[in-house]
N, C-alpha and C positions, 0 to 999 in steps of 0.2 A: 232681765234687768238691762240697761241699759247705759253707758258711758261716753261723755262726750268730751274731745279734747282738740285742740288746737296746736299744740305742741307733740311731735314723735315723743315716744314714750318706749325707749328701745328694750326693756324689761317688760314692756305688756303679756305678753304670752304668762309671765309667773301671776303677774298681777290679776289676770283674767282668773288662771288658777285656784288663786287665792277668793277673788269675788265668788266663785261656784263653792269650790269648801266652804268658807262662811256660810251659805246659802243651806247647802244640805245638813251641815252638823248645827241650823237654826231648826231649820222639819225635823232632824232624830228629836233634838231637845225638847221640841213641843210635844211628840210622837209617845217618849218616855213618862213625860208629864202626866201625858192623859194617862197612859194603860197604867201609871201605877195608883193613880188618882182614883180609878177605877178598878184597881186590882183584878186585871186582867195577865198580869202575866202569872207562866207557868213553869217550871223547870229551871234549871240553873244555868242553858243560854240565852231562854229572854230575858232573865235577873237579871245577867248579865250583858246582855247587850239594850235592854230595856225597850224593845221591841221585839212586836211578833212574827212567826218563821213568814205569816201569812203580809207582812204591814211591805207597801210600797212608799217610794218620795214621788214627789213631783220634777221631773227634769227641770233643770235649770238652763236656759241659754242667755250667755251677754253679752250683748252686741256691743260693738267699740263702734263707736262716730267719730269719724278723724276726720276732720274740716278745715286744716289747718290750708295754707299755701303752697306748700312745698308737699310734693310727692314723697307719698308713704315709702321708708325707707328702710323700715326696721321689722328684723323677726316676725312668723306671722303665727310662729310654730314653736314648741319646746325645742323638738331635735335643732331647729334651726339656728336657736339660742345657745345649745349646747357644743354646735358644730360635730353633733353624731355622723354626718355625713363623711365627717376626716375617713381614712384611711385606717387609721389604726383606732377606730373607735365602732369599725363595721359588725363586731360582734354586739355590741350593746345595742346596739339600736334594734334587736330584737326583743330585747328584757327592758327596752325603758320606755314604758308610756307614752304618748304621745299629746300634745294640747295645743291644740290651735281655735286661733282669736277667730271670732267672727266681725273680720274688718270691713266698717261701709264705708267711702269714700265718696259721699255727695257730688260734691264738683266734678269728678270724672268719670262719671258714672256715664256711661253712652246712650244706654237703653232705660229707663226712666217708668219705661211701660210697663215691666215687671211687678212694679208695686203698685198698692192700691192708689185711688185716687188723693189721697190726704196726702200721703209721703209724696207720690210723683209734685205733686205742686210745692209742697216745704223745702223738698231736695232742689229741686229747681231753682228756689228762692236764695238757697245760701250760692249760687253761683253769683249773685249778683248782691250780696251782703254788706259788702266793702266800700259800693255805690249808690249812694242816695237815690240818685237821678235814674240808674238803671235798675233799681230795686223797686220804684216807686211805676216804671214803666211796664216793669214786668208783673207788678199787681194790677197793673190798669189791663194788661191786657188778659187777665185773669180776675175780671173784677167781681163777676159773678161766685165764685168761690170765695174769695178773702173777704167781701161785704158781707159777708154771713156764714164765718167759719165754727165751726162748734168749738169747744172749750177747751176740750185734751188736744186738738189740733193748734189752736191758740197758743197752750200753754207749751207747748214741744215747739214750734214757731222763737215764742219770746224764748226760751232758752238757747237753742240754737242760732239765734239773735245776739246774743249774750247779752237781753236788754228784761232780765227777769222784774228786775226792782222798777223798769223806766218804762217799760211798755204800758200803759193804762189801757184797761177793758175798760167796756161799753156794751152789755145787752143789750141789744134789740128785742122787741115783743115777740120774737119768733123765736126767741131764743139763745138764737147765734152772736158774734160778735163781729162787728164791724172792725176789720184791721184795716183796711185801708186809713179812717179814722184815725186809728190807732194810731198807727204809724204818719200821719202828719201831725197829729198832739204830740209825738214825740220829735218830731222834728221842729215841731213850733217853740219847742222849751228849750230846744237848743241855741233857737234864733235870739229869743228872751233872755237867755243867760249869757250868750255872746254880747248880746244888746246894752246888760247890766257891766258888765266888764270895760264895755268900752266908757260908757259914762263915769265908770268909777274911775277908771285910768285918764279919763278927761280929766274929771273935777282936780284929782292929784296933781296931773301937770300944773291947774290954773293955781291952785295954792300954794304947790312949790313957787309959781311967780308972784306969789303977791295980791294976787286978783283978790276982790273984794268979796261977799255972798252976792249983793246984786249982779256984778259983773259975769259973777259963775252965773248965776239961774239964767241972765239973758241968754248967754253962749249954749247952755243944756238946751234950749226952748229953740233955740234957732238952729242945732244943728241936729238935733233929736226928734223936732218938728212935736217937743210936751207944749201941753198947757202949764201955764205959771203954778199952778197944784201941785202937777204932775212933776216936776220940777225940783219942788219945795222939798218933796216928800222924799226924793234921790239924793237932795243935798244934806235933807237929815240923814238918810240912814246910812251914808257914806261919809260924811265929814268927822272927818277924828280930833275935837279939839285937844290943840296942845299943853299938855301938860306942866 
């Protein structure tokens, strides 16, 4: 499984913990289900432990994605949380467990080549997340990949975006989806809502003065560059007659 955060998380090492226990005492519990469902067990430790001498789980790893600004700062490790390092704590740190996080750090990551091709390019991508202009460069100059990215690539993309609900797909016949696309329809809705704000903060000013409705629609039409429609239709859904 896999976590992504923005913010240090200085407890992560328990919280990791916790994510893999969940995980494994979910496989005992399905594990149990079946063999009793099946009355497969025998003897009074797989009664009791509801699995057999023979039954394996599936490892669990979960990888933390910290993408945040500021360099990882915190614990990476139990002992490290616990400060078993001290001095007077050098006997224990033979009898207590040990758990460490598997932390990816995008942004500072040097070597990019390690991973496959989908990561190397997503990872890449949150370097330049922050910046429209240098996000939009750095898909142009990867445009071969992000014009026809498959789907689980996409959808890990839009997350680590943190534009789950905003990013709109678009299949191509081939399949794939066009993020480049993507990501200008998302930036165009930005422009349109920016766009809506400002005519709406227009119209308010002119009302606060007094202006008339023809007065407003002329000023909307000439400084918005609407058709007289286009116009009409801003001043209905923004005008709040007073009550």
């Amino acid at each position: 499984m896999s976590k992504k955060n923005e913010i240090i998380h200085y407890a992560m090492p328990v919280r990791g913990m916790l994510y893999d226990a969940l995980s494994y005492v979910d496989q005992v519990s399905q594990i149990k289900k079946l063999r009793r469902e099946n009355k497969e067990l025998e003897g009074s430790a797989e009664f009791l432990s509801g699995l057999k001498k023979t039954d394996h789980l599936y490892p669990v790893i979960t990888i933390i994605f910290y993408y945040g600004e500021e360099k990882w700062d915190g614990k990476i490790d139990l002992h490290g949380l616990l400060g078993i390092d001290r001095k007077e704590y050098s006997l224990l740190k033979t009898y207590v467990p040990n758990y460490r996080i598997n932390l990816i750090e995008p942004k500072r990551l040097e070597n990019l080549k390690c991973f496959q091709t989908d990561l190397q390019i997503i990872f890449g991508m949150l370097k330049y997340r922050k910046s429209k202009t240098e996000l939009q460069n750095y898909m142009n100059s990867n445009k071969e990949y992000f014009s026809n990215i498959d789907e689980d690539s996409y959808n890990a993309a839009k997350v680590l975006l943190g534009s789950e609900s905003s990013l709109k797909a678009e299949k191509q016949e081939s399949g794939g989806i066009d993020m480049c696309k993507a990501l200008d329809d998302l930036y165009q809705d930005g422009v349109n809502e920016g766009r809506e704000q400002g005519i709406r903060a227009l119209m308010q000013d002119y009302l606060d003065e007094g202006y008339d409705r023809e007065k407003i629609l002329e000023k909307l039409q000439k400084i918005f560059s609407l058709s007289r429609e286009k116009a009409e239709l801003y001043y209905m859904k923004f005008h709040q007659p007073q009550e």
